[in-house]
C-alpha positions in Angstrom: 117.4 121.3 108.0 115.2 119.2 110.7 112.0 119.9 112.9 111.2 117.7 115.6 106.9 116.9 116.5 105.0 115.3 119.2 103.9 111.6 117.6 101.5 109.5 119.3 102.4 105.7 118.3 101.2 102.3 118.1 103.9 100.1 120.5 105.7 96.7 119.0 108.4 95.6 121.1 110.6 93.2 118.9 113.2 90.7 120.3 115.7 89.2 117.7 117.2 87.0 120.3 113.4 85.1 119.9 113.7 84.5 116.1 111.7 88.3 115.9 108.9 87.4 118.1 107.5 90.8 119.2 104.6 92.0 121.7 102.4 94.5 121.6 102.5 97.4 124.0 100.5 101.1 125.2 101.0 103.5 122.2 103.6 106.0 123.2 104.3 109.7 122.8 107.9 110.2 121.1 109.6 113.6 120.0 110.6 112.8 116.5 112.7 114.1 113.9 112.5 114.4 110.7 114.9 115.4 108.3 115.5 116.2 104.2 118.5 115.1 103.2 118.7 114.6 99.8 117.2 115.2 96.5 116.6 112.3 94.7 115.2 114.1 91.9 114.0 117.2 90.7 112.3 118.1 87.5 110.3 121.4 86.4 108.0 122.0 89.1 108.3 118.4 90.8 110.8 116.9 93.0 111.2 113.8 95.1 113.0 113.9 98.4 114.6 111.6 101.4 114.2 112.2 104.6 115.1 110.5 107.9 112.7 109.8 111.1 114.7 109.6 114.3 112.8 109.3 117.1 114.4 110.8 120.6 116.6 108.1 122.4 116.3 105.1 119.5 119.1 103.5 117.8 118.4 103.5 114.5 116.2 105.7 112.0 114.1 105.2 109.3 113.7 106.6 106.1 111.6 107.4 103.6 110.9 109.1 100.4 108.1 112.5 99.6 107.0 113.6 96.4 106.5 117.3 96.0 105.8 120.2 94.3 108.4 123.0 93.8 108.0 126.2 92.9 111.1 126.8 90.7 112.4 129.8 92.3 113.2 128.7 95.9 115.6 126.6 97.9 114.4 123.2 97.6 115.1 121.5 100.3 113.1 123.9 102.4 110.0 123.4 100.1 110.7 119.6 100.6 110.8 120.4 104.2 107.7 122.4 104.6 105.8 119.7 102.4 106.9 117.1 104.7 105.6 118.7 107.5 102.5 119.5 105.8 101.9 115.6 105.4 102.6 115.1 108.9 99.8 117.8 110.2 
């Protein structure tokens, strides 16, 4: 289970060759996806999920992690997915 947005983003390019120095650059519209891919908990009618951000074309991904609120009777992955996108609107 993934979607993928439009994100406008603030720029930073980093260089670890120069100790981390970085620059800043024009913010830049990415297609990024985001992902649920685990449960970390779930209890009544709250859960907390982890979900990946992969912007289109980059190396790595980040992560992070979304409290919700389940309803008890669906699939939730899917409510942890539609949260998710909720936050992201």
């Amino acid at each position: 289970m993934a979607f993928t947005i439009s994100k406008t983003v603030p720029c930073v390019k980093s260089y670890p060759a120069l100790l981390g120095a970085a620059v800043k650059c024009p913010e830049e519209t990415l297609q990024v996806t985001y992902a649920v891919v685990s449960l970390v908990s779930l209890s009544g009618n709250q859960g907390v999920a982890e979900y990946t951000v992969t912007p289109e074309g980059f190396d790595h991904s980040g992560s992070g992690v979304l409290e919700f609120e389940y309803s008890g009777t669906g699939n939730p992955f899917e409510e942890a997915e539609a949260a998710l996108k909720a936050t992201l609107e």
